[in-house]
C-alpha positions, 0 to 999 in steps of 0.5 A, a space after each residue: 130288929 129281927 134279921 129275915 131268912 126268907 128265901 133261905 134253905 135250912 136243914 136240920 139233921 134230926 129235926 124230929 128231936 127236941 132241940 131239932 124241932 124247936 129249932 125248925 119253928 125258929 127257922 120257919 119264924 125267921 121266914 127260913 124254908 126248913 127241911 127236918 130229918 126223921 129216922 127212916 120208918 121201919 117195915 109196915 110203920 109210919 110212925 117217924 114220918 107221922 111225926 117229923 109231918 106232925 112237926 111240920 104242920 106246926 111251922 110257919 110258913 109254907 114250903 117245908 119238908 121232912 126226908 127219912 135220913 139215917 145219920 149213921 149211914 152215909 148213903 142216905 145223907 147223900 140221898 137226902 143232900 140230891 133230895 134237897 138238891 132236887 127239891 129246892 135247888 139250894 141248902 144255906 144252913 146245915 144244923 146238925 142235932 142228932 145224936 144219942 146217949 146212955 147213962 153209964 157211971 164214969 167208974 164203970 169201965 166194963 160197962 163201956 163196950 167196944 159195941 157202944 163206944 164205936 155206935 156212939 161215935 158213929 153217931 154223935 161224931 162220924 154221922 155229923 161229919 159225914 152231914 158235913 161233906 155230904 152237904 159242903 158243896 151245895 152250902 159253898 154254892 151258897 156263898 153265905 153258907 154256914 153249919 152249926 154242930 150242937 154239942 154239949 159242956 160235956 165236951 169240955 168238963 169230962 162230966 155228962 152222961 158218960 165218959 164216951 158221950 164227952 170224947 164225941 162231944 169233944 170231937 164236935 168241938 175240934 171239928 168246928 174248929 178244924 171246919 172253920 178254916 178249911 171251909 172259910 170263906 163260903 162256909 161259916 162253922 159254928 158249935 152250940 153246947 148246951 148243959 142240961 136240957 129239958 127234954 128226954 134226950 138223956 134216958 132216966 132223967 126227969 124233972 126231980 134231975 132237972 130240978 137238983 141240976 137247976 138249984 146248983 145252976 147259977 142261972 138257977 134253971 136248966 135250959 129249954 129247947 127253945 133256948 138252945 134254938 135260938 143260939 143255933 139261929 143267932 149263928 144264922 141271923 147275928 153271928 155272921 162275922 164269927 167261926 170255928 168258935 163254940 158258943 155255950 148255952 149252960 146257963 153258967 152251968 160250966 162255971 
């Protein structure tokens, strides 16, 4: 029977994304109330809150809203928590599936520049830790509440799109771990890691790269959005007597 999140507060850093997006519609599916991030908007456009709205017209439900929030700026995770403070009075489940990548060949070590190195991890390691703390005492508030950090099997295989890419990754999942008991009991903290995903999360990759990874995947598909959505909500609806553990959702791809 499928378990309810009515009356519950999810929100999703990143929910513009693929596995974001596809993460907002199971929530709002379980009756949650979604709150989706976009990149703030530059000067004279609206495209990001045109799209993060787009999104939202697409959900069940009712009651859901988009606020700009740029993760590698920790002011506007503050701003976005008082927002969500203000709006709904309460947050329950922080998603965090934000984050960037850039192909780079792992012998390649010039290619690797301190400039790309720091941005990566102030995106795909600090900006999730800096949603965490911004977000850690409305989700104890909650008493049930619960964080789940999307990373990737480059986390543990050293493979993926780069080698910096695999270090942050790796950090997302020592961070669950080290989060797991420091906020337990009010707070539940879970990974998902995903391998191959089919969305244009990795520039340059298509469908003839999806197609190779597939024929060597013991599951002989790569993973949709969807797949990995509804990991990150049976950490919500199922996995409730779980913690600082990582669950892999590879299709066998790590085996």
């Amino acid at each position: 029977m499928p378990v309810s999140l009515q009356d519950k507060v999810a929100v999703i850093i990143g929910g513009a994304g693929g596995i974001g997006a596809a993460t907002a519609k199971a929530m709002a599916d379980a009756r949650g109330r979604v709150v989706i991030t976009h990149r703030p908007d530059a000067p004279g456009s609206t495209a990001k809150s045109d799209e993060a709205a787009a999104i939202l017209a697409g959900l069940a439900g009712s009651g859901h809203r988009a606020f700009p929030a740029d993760i590698a700026n920790s002011a506007t995770l503050n701003a976005l928590r008082d927002s969500v403070q203000e709006t709904f009075g309460r947050a329950d489940i922080l998603v965090n599936t934000a984050g960037f990548t850039k192909p780079i060949a792992h012998d390649n070590l010039d290619a690797l520049t301190d400039a790309l190195i720091d941005e990566m991890f102030a995106v795909n390691w600090r900006g999730q830790f800096a949603a965490v703390r911004a977000f850690a005492p409305l989700l104890k508030a909650s008493g049930d509440g619960l964080i789940v950090s999307v990373s990737s099997i480059a986390g543990m295989n050293g493979a993926g799109s780069s080698i910096v890419y695999g270090a942050t990754k790796a950090g997302i999942d020592v961070m669950t771990k080290s989060l797991g008991r420091a906020l337990a009991p009010e707070i539940r903290v879970l990974g998902v890691s995903p391998g191959v995903v089919a969305t244009e999360f990795v520039p340059g990759r298509g469908a003839e790269f999806n197609a190779k990874t597939a024929a060597t995947t013991p599951l002989k598909r790569v993973a949709q959005a969807e797949d990995v959505a509804n990991a990150i909500l049976a950490c919500a609806t199922h996995l409730t007597f779980s913690t600082g553990s990582t669950i892999v959702v590879d299709g066998g791809r790590a085996l």
